[in-house]
C-alpha positions in Angstrom: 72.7 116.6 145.2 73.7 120.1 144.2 76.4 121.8 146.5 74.9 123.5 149.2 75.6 127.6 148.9 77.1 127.1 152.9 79.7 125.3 151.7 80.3 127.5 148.6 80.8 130.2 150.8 82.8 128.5 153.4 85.2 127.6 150.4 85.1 131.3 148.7 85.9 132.6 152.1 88.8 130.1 152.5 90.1 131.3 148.9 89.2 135.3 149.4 93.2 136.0 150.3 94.1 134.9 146.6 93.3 138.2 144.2 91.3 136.5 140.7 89.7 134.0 142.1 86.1 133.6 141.1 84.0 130.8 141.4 80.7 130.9 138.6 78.1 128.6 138.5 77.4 125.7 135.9 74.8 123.6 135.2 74.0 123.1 138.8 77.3 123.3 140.3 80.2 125.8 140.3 83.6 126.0 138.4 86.9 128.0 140.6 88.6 130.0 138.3 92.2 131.4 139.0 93.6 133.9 137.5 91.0 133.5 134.9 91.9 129.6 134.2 89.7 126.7 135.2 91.3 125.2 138.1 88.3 123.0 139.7 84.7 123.2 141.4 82.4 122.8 143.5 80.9 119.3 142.7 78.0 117.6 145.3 79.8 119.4 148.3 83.3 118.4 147.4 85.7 120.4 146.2 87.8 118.8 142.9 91.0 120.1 141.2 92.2 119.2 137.7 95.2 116.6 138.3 98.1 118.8 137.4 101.9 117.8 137.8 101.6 120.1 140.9 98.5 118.5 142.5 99.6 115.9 142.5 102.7 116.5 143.9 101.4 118.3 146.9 98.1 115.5 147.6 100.1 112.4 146.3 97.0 110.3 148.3 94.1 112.4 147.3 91.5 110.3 146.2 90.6 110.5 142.6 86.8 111.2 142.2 84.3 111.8 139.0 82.5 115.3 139.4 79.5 114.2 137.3 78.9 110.7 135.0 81.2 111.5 132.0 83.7 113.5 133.1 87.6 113.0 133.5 88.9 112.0 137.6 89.8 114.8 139.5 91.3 115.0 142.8 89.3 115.7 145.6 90.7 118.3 148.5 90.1 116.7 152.1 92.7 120.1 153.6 89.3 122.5 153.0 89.9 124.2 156.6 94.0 124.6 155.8 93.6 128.6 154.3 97.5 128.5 153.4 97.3 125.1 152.0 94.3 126.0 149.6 96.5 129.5 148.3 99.4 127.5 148.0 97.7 124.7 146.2 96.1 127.1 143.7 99.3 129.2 143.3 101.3 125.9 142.0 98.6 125.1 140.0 98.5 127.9 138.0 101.8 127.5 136.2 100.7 124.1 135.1 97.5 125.3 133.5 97.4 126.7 129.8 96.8 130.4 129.6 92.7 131.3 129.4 91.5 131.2 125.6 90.6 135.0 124.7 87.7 135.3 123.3 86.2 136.8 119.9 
């Protein structure tokens, strides 16, 4: 089941205080994009995050879920309605991330 474009926009709205975040659709679903670096999606109405060092340090119980047959685990957010928690989440990610390829 695709995600649903209400909860697309209930997450973009919890992430519009953060300046270069985008979210882009892919193949059915959508990727988040900080500060021009992959950071998660939007998978089946559940919001995933790659497992960085930081992650994991602030969900240390998230569950660990499969965004599509294939793919490596990610961690799922459960905080969705926490607005600081999200930024802060995203901000800590971002120094664990390798810098966006530039393209040719």
């Amino acid at each position: 089941m695709p995600t649903d474009k209400t909860y697309l926009n209930y997450i973009a709205e919890q992430l519009s205080a953060l300046p270069d975040v985008s979210i882009r659709p892919m193949m059915g679903e959508y990727i988040l994009y900080f500060g021009g670096k992959i950071v998660g999606g939007l998978y089946d109405d559940r919001f995933l995050v790659k497992p960085t060092p930081a992650a994991l340090r602030m969900m240390p119980d998230a569950p660990r879920e499969i965004p599509y047959p294939g793919a490596k685990e990610m961690l799922l957010v459960e905080e969705t309605d926490d607005r600081a928690f999200f930024c802060a989440l995203l901000c800590a990610m971002d120094a664990d991330l390798p810098a966006p390829k530039k393209r040719k």
